[in-house]
C-alpha positions as CSV (number, residue, x, y, z in Angstrom):
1,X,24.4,-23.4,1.4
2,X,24.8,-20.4,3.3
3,X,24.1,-18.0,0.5
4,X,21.2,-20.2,-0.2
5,X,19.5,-19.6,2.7
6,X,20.5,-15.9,3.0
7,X,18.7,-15.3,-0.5
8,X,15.6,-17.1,0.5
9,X,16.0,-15.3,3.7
10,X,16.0,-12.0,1.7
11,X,13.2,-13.1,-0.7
12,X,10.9,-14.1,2.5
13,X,11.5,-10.2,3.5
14,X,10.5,-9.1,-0.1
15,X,7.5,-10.7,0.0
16,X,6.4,-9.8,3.5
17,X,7.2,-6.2,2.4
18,X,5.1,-6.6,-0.5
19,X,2.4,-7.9,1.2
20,X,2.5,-5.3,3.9
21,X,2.3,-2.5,1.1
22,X,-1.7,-3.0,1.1
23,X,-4.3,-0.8,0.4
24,X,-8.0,-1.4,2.2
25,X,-10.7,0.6,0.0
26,X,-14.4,1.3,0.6
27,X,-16.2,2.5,-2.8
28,X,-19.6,4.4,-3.4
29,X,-22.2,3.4,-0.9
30,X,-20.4,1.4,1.4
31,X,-18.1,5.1,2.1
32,X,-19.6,6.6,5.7
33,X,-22.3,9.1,4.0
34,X,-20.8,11.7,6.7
35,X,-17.4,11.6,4.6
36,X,-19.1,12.0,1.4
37,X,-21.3,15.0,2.5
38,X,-17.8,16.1,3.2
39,X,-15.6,15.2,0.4
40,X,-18.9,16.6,-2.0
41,X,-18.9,20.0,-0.2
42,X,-15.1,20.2,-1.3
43,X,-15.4,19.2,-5.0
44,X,-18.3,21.9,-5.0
45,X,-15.6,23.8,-3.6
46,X,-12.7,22.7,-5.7
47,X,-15.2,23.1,-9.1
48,X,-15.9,26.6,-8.5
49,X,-12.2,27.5,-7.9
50,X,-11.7,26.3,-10.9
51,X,-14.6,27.6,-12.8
52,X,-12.8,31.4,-11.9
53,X,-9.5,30.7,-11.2
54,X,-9.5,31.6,-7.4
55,X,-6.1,31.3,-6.0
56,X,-7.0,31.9,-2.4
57,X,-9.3,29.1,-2.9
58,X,-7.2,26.5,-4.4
59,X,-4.8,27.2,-1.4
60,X,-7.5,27.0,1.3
61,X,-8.1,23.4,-0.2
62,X,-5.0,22.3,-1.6
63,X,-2.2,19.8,0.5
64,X,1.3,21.6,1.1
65,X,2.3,19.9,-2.2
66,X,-0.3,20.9,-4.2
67,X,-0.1,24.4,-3.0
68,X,3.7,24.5,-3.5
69,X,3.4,24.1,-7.0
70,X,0.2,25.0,-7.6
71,X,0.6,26.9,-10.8
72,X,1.7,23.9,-12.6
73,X,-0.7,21.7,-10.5
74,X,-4.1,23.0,-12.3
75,X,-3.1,24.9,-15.8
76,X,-3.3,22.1,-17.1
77,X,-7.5,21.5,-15.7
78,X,-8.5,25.2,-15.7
79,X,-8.6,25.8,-19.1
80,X,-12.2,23.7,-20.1
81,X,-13.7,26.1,-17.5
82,X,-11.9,29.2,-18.2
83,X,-12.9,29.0,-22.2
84,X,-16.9,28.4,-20.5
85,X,-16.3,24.7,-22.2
86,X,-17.8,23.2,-18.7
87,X,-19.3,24.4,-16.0
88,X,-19.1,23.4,-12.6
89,X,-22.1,21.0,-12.9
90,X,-20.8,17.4,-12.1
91,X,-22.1,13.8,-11.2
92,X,-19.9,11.5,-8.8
93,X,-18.8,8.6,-11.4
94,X,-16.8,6.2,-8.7
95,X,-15.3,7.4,-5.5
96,X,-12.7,5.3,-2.9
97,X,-12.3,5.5,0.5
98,X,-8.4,4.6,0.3
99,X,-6.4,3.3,4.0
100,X,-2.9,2.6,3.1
101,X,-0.3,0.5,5.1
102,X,2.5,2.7,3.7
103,X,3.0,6.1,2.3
104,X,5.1,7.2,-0.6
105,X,3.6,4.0,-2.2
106,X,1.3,3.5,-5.4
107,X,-2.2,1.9,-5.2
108,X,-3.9,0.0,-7.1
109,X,-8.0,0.1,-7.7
110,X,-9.4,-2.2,-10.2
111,X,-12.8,-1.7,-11.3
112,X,-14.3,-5.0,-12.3
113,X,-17.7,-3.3,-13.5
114,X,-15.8,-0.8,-15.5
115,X,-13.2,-2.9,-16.6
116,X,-9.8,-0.2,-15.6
117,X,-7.6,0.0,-13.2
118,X,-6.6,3.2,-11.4
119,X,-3.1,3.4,-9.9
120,X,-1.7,6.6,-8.3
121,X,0.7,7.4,-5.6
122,X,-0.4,8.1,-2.0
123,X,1.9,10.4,0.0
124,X,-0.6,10.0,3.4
125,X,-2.0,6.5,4.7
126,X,-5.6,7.6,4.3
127,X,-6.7,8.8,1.0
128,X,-10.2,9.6,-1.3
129,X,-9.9,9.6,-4.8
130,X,-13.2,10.9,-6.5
131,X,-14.3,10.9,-10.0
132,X,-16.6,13.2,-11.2
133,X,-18.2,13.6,-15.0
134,X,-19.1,16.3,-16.4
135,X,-20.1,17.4,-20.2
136,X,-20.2,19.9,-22.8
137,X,-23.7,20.5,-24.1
138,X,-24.5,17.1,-23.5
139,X,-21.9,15.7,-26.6
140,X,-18.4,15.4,-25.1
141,X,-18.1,13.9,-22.0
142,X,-14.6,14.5,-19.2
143,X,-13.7,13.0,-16.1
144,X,-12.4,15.0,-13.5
145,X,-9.5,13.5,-11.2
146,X,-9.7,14.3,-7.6
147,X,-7.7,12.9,-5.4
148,X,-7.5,14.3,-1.8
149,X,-5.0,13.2,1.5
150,X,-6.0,13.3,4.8
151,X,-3.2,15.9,6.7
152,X,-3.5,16.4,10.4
153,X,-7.7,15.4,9.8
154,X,-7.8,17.5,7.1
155,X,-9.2,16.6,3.4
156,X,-6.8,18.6,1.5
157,X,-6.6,18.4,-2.5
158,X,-3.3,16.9,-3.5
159,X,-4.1,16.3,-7.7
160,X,-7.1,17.5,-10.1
161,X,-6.8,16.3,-13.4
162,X,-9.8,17.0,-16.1
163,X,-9.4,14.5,-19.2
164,X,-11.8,13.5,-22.4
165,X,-14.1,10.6,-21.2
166,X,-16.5,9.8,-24.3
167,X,-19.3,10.9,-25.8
168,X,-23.4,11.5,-25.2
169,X,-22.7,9.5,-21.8
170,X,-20.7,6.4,-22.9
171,X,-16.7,5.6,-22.4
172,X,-13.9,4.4,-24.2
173,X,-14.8,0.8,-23.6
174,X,-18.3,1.4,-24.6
175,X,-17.9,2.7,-27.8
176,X,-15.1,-0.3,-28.4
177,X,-17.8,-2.9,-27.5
178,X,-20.2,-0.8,-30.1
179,X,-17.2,-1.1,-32.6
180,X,-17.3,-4.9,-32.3
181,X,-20.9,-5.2,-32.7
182,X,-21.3,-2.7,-36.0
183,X,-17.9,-5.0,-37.6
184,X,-20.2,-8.0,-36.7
185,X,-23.0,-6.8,-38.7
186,X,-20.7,-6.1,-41.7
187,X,-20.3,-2.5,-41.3
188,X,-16.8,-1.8,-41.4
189,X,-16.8,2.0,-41.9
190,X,-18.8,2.2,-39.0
191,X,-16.7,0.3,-36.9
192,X,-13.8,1.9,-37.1
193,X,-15.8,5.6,-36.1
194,X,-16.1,4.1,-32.7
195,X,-13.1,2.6,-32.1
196,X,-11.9,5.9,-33.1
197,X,-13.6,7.6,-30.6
198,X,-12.7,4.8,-28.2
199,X,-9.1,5.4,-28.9
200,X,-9.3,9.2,-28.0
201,X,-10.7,8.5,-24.9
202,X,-8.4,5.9,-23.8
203,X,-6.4,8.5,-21.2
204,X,-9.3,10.3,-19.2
205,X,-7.2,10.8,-16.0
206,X,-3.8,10.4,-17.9
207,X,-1.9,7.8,-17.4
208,X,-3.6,6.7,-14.4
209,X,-6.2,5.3,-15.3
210,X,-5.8,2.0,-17.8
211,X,-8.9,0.3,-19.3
212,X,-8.3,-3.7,-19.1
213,X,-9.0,-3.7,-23.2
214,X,-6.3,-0.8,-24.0
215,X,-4.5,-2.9,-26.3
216,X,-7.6,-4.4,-27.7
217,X,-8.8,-1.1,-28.6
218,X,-5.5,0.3,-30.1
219,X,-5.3,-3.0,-32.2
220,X,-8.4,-3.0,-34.0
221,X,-8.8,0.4,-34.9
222,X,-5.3,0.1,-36.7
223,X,-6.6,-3.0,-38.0
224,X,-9.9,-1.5,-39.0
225,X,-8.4,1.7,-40.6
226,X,-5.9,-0.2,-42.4
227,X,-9.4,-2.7,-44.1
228,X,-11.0,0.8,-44.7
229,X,-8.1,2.5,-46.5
230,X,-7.4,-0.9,-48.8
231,X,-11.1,-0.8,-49.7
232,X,-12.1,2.6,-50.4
233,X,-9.8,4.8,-52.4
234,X,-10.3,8.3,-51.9
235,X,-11.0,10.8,-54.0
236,X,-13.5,8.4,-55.5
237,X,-15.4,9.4,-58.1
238,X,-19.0,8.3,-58.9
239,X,-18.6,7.6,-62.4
240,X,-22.9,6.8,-62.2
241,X,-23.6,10.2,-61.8
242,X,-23.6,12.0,-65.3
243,X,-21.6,15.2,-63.6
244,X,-18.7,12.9,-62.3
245,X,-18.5,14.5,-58.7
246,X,-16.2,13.0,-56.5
247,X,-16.1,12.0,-53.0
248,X,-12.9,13.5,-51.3
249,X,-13.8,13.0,-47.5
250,X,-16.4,10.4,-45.1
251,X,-16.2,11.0,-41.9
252,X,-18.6,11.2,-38.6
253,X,-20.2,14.5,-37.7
254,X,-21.3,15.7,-34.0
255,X,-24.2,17.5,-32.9
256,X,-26.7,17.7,-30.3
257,X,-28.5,14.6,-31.5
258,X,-25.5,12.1,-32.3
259,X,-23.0,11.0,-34.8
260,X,-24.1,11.3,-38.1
261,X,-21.5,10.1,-41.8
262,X,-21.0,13.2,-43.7
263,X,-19.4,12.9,-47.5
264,X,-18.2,15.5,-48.4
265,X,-17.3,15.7,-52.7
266,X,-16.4,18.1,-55.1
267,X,-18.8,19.2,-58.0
268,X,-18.6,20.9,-61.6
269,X,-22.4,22.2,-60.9
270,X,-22.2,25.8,-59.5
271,X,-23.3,26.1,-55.8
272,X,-25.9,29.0,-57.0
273,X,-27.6,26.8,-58.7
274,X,-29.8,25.2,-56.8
275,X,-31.8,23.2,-58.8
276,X,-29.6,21.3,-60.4
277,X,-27.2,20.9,-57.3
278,X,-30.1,18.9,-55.7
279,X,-31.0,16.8,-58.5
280,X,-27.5,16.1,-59.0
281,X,-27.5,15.5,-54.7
282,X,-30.3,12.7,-55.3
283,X,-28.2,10.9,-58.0
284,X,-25.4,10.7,-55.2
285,X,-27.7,9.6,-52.5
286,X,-28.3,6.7,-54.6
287,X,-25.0,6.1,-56.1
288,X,-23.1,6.0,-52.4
289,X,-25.1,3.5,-51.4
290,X,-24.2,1.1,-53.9
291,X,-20.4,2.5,-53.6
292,X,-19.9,1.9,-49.7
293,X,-21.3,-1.0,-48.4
294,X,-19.5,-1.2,-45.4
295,X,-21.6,2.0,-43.8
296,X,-24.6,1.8,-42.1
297,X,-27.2,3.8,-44.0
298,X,-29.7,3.5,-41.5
299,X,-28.3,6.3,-40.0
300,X,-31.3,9.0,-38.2
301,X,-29.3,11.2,-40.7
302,X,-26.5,11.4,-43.4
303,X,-24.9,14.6,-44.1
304,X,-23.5,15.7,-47.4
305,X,-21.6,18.5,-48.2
306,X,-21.0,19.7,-52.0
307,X,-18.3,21.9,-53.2
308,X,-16.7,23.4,-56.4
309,X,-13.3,23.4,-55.4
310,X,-11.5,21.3,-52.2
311,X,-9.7,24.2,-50.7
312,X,-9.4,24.6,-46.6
313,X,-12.6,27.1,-45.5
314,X,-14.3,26.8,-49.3
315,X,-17.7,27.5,-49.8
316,X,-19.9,24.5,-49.7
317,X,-23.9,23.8,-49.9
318,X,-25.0,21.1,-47.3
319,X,-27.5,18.4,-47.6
320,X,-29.3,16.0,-45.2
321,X,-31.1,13.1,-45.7
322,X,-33.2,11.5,-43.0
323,X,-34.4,8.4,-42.0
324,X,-37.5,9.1,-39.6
């Protein structure tokens, strides 16, 4: 009887400790605008350090930790801006206001609009965790991590973290619920490009940061690459076409206007000869319809690329068809 009660006795503590370990956050517009003039001065701040490497800088806004290891705190985020990738143009994506009952704890921030949940460790009691999105050329999209401490009334950076968000201003869980909607209209090949692109954008800010559908998204693209591979056997060739060209690659193409298919297949017809290369084109335009069902050809455009031979870096002559 005696252990009995000491072990609910000891569970009681457990729980009150656990419930004790709280975190109270504020998020976007209901954060004092003083402190976000303050903490947006500093990410201005933070972005240009970044943008040329200043070390005086990063110190100036860095926590003792941060600055203690600083080299192996930011080579890992530099880089994007260093190669002129990004710039230090930025929008603030979500922001918290973080007051923690403890230190040396991890808190939790879930994100019912967003669908994630963002947990990270707070050393201080008082904490801002800002996430900023940025883009290359208006295609690839990253989030950049910021989370500062408060030290002696001080913001100080204590982790910076740039990661691969999406694409043309949509996220991982955007371009899984696109996915769903393109396998519900019977177009499986399509499908599967988004949940690919969800899938390599499932880790923005590492392992921090975990979309509620992870698993979903992991699931169906193996589900949905294992359909495509059963179905569609490649090289194919496109036995319609009096030349016998055959497709060796379909995949998605990026450019400033979208994601486009692009076959690419390998011809006898000689790439100087034009003429003939684009009659032959027309004969596959037609034929790949018929041969892949499962891709939207609705498409603003499809791509095609011809070639004699399938070596890496080989010459090839490129088509586009449109659909204005």
């Amino acid at each position: 009887m005696n252990k009995l009660l000491t072990l609910c006795k000891a569970l009681v503590i457990v729980l009150l400790l656990q419930s004790c370990n709280g975190t109270e956050t504020l998020t976007d517009n209901e954060i004092a605008p003083e402190l976000k003039e303050v903490i947006s001065r500093k990410n201005d701040s933070l972005l240009a350090a970044m943008s040329n490497s200043d070390l005086q800088a990063f110190k100036a806004l860095g926590s003792p930790d941060f600055v203690k290891f600083l080299r192996s705190r930011i080579e890992s985020s530099v880089w994007a801006f260093r190669k002129g990738i990004l710039t230090t143009d930025y929008k603030v994506y979500k922001q918290y206001h973080n007051k923690h009952s403890n230190t040396n704890s991890y808190a939790k921030l879930e994100s019912e609009e967003d669908q994630f949940t963002f947990t990270y460790k707070n050393n201080t009691k008082e904490t801002y965790v800002a996430l900023l999105t940025t883009s290359y050329m208006g295609i690839g999209d990253y989030l950049i991590t910021v989370i500062y401490e408060l030290h002696d009334n001080q913001w100080k950076v204590d982790h910076v973290n740039v990661g691969v968000f999406g694409q043309f201003g949509k996220n991982a869980d955007e371009y899984y619920e696109l996915a769903k909607q393109k396998e519900k209209e019977g177009y499986l090949i399509d499908a599967l490009f988004y949940s690919d692109i969800a899938v390599s954008c499932l880790e923005p800010a590492g392992k921090m940061l975990l979309y509620d559908n992870h698993e979903k998204m992991n699931f169906y693209q193996k589900q949905w690459q294992t359909a495509v591979n059963q179905k569609y056997k490649i090289p194919q060739v496109v036995s319609n076409v009096s030349s016998n060209p055959q497709i060796i690659d379909l995949k998605p193409v990026v450019n400033t206007e979208g994601m486009f298919p692009m076959f690419s297949y390998v011809t006898p017809v000689p790439l100087s000869d034009k003429k003939v290369l684009t009659m032959e084109f027309e004969d596959i335009k037609r034929e790949v319809r018929k041969l892949y069902p499962d891709l939207d050809f609705n498409a603003k455009y499809i791509y095609y690329r011809a070639y004699n031979n399938p070596s890496p870096g080989a010459e090839y002559q490129e088509f586009k068809e449109s659909n204005n």
